[in-house]
N, C-alpha and C positions, 0 to 999 in steps of 0.2 A: 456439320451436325453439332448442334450444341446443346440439344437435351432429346428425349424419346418423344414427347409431348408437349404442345403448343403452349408457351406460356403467355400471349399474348394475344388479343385480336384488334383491340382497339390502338394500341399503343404499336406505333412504326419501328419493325426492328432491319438491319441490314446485315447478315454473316457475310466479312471482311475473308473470315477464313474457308475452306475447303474450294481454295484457288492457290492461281500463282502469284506469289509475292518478289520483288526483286532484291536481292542477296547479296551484302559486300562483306569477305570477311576483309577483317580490320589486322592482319597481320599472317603470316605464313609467304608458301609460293606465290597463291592466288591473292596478296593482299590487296585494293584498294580495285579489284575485278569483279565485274556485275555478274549474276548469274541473274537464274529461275528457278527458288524454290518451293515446294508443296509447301502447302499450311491448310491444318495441322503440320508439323513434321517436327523430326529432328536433324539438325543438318549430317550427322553421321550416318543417317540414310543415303546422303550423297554422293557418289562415288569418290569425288575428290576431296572430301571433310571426312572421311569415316573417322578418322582420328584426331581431328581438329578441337582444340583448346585454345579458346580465346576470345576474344568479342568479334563480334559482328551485328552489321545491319541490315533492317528487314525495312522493305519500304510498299508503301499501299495508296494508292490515288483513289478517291471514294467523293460523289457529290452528298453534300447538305447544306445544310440552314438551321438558324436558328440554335436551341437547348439540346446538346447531344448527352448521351451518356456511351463511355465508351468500357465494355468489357474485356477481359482479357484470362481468359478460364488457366491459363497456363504458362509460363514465359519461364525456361531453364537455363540458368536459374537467379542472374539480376536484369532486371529490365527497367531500362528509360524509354519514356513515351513522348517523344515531341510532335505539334500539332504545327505544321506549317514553318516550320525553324523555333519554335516555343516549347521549353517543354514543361507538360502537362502533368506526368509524373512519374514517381521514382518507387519499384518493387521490390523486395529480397523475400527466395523463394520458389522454388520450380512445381511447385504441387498445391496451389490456395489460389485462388482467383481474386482480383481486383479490381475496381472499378474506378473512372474516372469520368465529371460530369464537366462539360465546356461551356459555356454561357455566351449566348449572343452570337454565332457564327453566321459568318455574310455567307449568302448563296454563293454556291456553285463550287468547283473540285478543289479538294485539299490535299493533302498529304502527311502520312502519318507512318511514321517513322517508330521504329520500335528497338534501340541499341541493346544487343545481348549479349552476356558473358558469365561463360560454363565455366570458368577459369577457378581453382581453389586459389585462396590469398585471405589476405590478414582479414579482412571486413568478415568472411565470411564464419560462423561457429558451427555452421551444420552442415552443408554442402565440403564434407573432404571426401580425401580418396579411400575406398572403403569396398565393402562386399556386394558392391552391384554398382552400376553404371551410371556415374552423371553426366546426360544427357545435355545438349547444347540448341536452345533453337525455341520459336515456337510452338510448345509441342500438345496445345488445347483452343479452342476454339475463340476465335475475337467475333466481336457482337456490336453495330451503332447503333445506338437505340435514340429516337425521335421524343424528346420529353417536351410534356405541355407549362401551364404555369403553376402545376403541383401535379405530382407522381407520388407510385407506392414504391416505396424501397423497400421493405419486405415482409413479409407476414408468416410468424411461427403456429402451428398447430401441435397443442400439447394434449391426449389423447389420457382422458382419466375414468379410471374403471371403479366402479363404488358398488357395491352388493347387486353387482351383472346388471348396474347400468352404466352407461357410457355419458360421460360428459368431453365438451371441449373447452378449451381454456385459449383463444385465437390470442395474440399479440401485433397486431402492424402497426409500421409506421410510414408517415406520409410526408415527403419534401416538398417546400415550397422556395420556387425559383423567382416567383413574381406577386410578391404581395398587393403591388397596386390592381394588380387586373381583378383579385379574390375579394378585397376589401367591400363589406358591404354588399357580398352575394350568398346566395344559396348554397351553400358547399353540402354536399350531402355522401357519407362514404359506408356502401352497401356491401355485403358479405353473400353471397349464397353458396350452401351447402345439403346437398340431397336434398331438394326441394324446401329448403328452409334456410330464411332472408331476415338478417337483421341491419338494422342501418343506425348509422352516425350523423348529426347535425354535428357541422365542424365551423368556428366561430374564427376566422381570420383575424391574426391581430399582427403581433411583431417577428412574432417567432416564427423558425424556419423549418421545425419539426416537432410533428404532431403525432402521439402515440394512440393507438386507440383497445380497449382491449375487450374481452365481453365473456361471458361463461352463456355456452348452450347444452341442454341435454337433448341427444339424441334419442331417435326410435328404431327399431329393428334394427339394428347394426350388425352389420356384417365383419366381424374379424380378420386382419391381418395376421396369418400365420403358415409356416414351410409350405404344409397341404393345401391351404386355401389363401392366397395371395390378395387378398382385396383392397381396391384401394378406390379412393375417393380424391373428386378436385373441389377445392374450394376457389369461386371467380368472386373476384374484390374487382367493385367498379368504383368510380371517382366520378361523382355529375357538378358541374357548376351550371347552375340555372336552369335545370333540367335537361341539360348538354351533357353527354359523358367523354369526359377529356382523358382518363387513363383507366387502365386493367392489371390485374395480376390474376395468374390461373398459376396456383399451387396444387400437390399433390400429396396425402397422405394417407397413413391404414391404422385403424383402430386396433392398436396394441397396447399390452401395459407391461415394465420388465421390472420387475423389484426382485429382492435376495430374501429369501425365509431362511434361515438358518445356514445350511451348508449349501443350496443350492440357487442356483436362477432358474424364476419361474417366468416364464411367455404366458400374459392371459391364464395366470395361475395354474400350468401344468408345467412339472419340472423338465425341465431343456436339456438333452442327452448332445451335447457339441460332437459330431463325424465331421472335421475340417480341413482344409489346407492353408500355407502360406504360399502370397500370391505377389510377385514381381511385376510390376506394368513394364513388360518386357519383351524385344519381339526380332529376332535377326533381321527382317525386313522393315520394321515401323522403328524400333529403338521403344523410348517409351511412350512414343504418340499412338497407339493400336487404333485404330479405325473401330467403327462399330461392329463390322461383319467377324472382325477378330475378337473382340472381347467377347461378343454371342459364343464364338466356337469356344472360346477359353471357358465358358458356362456353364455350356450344353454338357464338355468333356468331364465337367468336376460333379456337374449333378448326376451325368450318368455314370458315375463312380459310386454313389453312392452320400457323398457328404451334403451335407448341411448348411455349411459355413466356410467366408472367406474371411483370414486375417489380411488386412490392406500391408504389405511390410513392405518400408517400413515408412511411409508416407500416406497424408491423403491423398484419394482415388480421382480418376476422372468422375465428373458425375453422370455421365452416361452409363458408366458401369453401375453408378448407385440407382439408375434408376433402372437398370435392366434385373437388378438383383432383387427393388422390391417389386417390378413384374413377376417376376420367376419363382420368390418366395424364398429369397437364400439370405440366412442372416449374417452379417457382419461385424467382423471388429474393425472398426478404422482408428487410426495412431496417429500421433500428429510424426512429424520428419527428425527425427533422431535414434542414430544406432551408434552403440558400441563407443560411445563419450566417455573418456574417463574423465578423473578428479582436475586435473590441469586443464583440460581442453575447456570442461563445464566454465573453469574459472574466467573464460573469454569475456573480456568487458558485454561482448556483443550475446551472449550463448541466451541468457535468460528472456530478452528481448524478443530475440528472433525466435526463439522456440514459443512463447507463449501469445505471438504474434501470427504463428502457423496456427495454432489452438481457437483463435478468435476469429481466424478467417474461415476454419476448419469448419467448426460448432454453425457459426452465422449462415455458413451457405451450406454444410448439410443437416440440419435441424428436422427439416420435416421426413427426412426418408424413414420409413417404418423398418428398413431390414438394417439398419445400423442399430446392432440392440447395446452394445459396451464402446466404449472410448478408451484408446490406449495411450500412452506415453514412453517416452525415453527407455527403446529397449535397451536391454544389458549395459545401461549406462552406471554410474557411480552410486548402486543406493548402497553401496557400503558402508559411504564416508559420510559423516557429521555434514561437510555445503551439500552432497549431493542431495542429504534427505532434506534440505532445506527447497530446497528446489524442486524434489519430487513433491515435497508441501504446496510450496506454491502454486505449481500447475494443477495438482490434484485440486485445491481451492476455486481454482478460476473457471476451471472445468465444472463444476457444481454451481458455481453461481452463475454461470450460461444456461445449464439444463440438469434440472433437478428429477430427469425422467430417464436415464439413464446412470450404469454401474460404472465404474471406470478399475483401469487395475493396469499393472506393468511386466511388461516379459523380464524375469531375473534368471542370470545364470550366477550369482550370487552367492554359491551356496553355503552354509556354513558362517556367513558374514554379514547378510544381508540386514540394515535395521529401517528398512521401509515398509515390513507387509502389515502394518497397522496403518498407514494410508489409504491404500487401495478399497475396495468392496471385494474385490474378488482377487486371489492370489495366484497368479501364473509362473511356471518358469519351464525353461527351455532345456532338456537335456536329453542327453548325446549316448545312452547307452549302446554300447554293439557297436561305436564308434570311434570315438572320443573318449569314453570310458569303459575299461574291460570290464564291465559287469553283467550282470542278467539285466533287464529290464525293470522284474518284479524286485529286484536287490535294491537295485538303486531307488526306484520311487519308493518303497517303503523308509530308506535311510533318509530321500528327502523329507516326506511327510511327517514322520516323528521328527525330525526338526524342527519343521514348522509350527505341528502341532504343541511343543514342547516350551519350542522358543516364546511360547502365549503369541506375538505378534498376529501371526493369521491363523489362530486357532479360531473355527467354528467357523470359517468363511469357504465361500465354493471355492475348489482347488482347479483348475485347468493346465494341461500341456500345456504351453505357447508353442513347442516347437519340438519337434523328436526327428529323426531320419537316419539316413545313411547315402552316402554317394554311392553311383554308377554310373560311369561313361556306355551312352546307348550302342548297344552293337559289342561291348566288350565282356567277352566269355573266357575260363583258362578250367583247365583239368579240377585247379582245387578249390572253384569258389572263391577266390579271395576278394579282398576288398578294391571297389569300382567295378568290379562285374556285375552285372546285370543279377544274377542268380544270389551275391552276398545281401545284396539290396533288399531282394525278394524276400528274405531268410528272413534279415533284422526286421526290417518293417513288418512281417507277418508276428513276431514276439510282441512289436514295441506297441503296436496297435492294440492288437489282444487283450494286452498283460494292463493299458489305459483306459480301455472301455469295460471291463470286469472290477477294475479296483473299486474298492470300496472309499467313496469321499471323493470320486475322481470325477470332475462335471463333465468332463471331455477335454480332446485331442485335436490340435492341429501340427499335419506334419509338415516338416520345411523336406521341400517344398511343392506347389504343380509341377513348373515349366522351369528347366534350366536357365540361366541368367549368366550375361555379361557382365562383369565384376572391373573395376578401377585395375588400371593397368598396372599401380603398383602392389596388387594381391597378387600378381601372378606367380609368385613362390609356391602358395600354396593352393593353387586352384589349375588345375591342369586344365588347358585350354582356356585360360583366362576367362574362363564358368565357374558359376558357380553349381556345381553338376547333382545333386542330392535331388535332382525332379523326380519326379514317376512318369513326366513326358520332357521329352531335349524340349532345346528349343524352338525346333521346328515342328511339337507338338503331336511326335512320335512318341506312341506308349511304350514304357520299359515295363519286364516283364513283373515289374511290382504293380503298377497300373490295376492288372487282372484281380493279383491277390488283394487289394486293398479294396477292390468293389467288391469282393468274394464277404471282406471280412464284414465293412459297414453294409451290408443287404441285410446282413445279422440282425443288423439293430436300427428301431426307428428312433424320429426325431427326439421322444419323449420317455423319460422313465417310468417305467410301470408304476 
């Protein structure tokens, strides 16, 4: 499954993946031994890789012809694509999708080979070993899609709200594979949306991409928001000669998210965040979750009571994005960086690869309506003189992709931090009743007069990124202490409370849902090689914080009064 909804009728597509693929890994017991593995998957789902580091190969026999385009939603986390002993292309990455297009292929079955490795090593400046699991294998969905002698590569819907009326602002663009065929024809590129058609006279000449853009105002529009989730497709067709050779069916929801002062306003009412931090995480799937598991991960967090998921610390599959603007649940997604200091950032590779996750990030989730902020580089170096160069720069690049979203960074920082004059919105992550012997209300006040003080994010919305406490599930003792279920219960009943009353405080997300597998070399401090701080294990068992946290966000709806 590679999205919730068709995006396709005219244009031929074939899903490679939710089969069996043939599997070599490339070094261990089993090296240069074929298996059968799932795909989606990860191969540490497999009994005999559960602990496997190092490359391996995935291989796929599939009939076509002709202009292919070949997708690949997920590969963890370097992947080579070779196309019959040829290869096609080269990925760094286990969370961004990429696409690769083949020209001219002779009928009939190919092979398509996909070499992967989860390995940490020099190339890499984001994928090390760290507070949750990097995962090995194909772990999102491949896609061959059938292209004619020009296709749509993609189309962003940008959602503008002017004195309670609704305009759109479309942008797509159009490939051309075969200029001889188009030369001298009819090209005509059609948009319909809610029963309203605008089209393009497209004039073939040399080039090989064609932009097209257009402003419509809408009528009676129906809003995207928590309570009323609505959303809308727009179908872009492609006719040459009054023939239609290609389609795109996107999907989007009339929202608007801007900052008035200290707060974020959704469709101009101010946004009360009740959140969690969310692992693509799963003792049986690893980080491939099937669809029927991410619903259950959904269903459990809205019937809790919240509002919102932080993606941490990657982008998401996008079946979860589009299950979330079904569902009405808003999102932070972050591009793949945690916990970088000043040395690591300085990797020839770091700024590359990160702002290359950001691009692949933005481009393919642009139209989802429940991604309302964009995040970066948590708790990395915004201490230091390079690091705020760098928090510049992605904040930068980030704007000039989409000027219709806030952006901001989880700092635990405290006291040192000289980055929250970048951001829109000021996050940070702390650990009271944990990490720090203080009250809840002691500490956020000591940060926020910081903040406020420091001038840097004074007058900007303030947000949690992250509060909690561990509990190993099932673990009870006489006096409450810390990892029982009942210390859990305790802190998080203060840290929630003392977040959603504060004054200046936008909202709270806690770390975390669901317990998490963490890099084998955390295992010092992560008993059971988890990261255990859920309000459900990993097997999606509520711990008796669960209860209280629904108890406490029932309190309060989406919006401030």
């Amino acid at each position: 499954m590679i999205r919730t909804f068709q995006r396709h009728i005219v244009r031929k597509q074939m899903e490679l993946s939710e089969s069996l693929w043939q599997f070599e890994p490339c070094s261990g017991p089993y090296g240069g031994q074929r298996f059968l593995m799932a795909v989606p998957g990860c191969w540490e789902s497999h009994p005999l890789f559960a602990d496997y580091r190092g490359e391996g190969i995935y291989r796929k026999r599939f009939q076509a012809e002709g202009d292919i385009q070949i997708e690949c939603k997920g590969v963890s986390h370097t992947a080579v694509l070779v196309l019959d002993g040829k290869q096609i292309a080269q990925h760094y990455n286990a969370y961004t999708p990429f696409l690769v297009v083949v020209k001219d292929l002779a009928k009939g079955e190919h092979l398509l080979e996909i070499k992967v490795d989860n390995r940490f090593h020099e190339n890499s400046a984001l994928h090390l070993p760290n507070d949750y699991m990097s995962y090995g294998g194909i772990s999102r969905g491949v896609m061959v899609e059938q292209l004619q002698s020009a296709y749509f590569e993609y189309a962003h819907v940008k959602t503008i709200r002017k004195n309670d009326r609704w305009f759109i602002n479309l942008k797509a663009a159009i490939s051309v594979l075969k200029k001889e065929r188009l030369r001298d024809k009819k090209v005509i590129a059609k948009v319909t949306i809610d029963n309203q058609t605008f089209e393009w006279n497209i004039r073939i000449d040399e080039k090989d991409n064609y932009e097209l853009n257009t402003v419509l105002e809408m009528e009676d529009v129906l809003e995207w928001n928590p309570e009323s989730p609505n959303l809308y497709q727009m179908v872009l067709q492609l006719f040459v000669e009054d023939d239609i050779i290609d389609d795109l069916i996107e999907r989007f929801g009339f929202r608007e998210v801007r900052i008035s002062e200290n707060n974020i306003l959704l469709n101009g009412k101010k946004l009360r965040i009740k959140g969690v931090c969310r692992h693509e995480d799963h003792p049986d799937y690893g980080c491939a979750l099937p669809y029927g598991a991410i619903y259950h991960d959904l269903v459990l967090i809205q019937q809790m009571g919240a509002n919102s998921i932080r993606t941490v610390h990657y982008p998401n599959d996008e079946i979860f994005l589009d299950l979330c603007d079904e569902m009405g649940i808003l999102v932070w997604e972050e591009n793949h960086a945690r916990g970088i200091e000043e040395e690591q950032m300085k990797h020839p590779l770091f700024e590359m690869q990160a702002e290359n996750v950001i691009k692949e990030m933005i481009a393919a989730h642009y139209n989802h309506p429940s991604i309302f902020i964009w995040g970066i580089l948590n708790e990395c170096a915004s201490e230091t003189l390079f690091g705020r160069e760098c928090y510049k720069k992605q904040f930068e690049l980030i704007r000039q992709m989409d000027d219709t979203r806030p952006c901001t960074f989880a700092s635990c920082k405290f006291f040192q931090d000289i980055c929250f004059d970048l951001p829109d919105v000021v996050s940070c992550n702390i650990y009271p009743r944990w990490y720090v012997d203080q009250s809840t209300e002691t500490y956020m006040t000591e940060i926020f007069d910081w903040i406020e003080q420091d001038k840097q994010g004074k007058d900007k919305p303030f947000l949690v990124s992250e509060i909690g406490a561990g509990a190993i599930y099932g673990y009870h003792n006489q006096h409450q202490g810390k990892w029982t279920e009942e210390y859990q219960m305790k802190a998080l009943n203060e840290q929630i409370s003392t977040c959603l009353q504060y004054d200046g405080c936008s909202g709270v997300y806690i770390w975390q849902f669901c317990d998490n597998r963490v890099s084998k070399e955390w295992f010092a401090s992560r008993p059971r090689e988890m990261n255990n701080k859920g309000i459900v294990d990993e097997y999606r068992r509520e711990k008796m914080s669960y209860a209280k946290i629904k108890e406490i966000y029932g309190q309060y709806g989406n919006y401030f009064d």
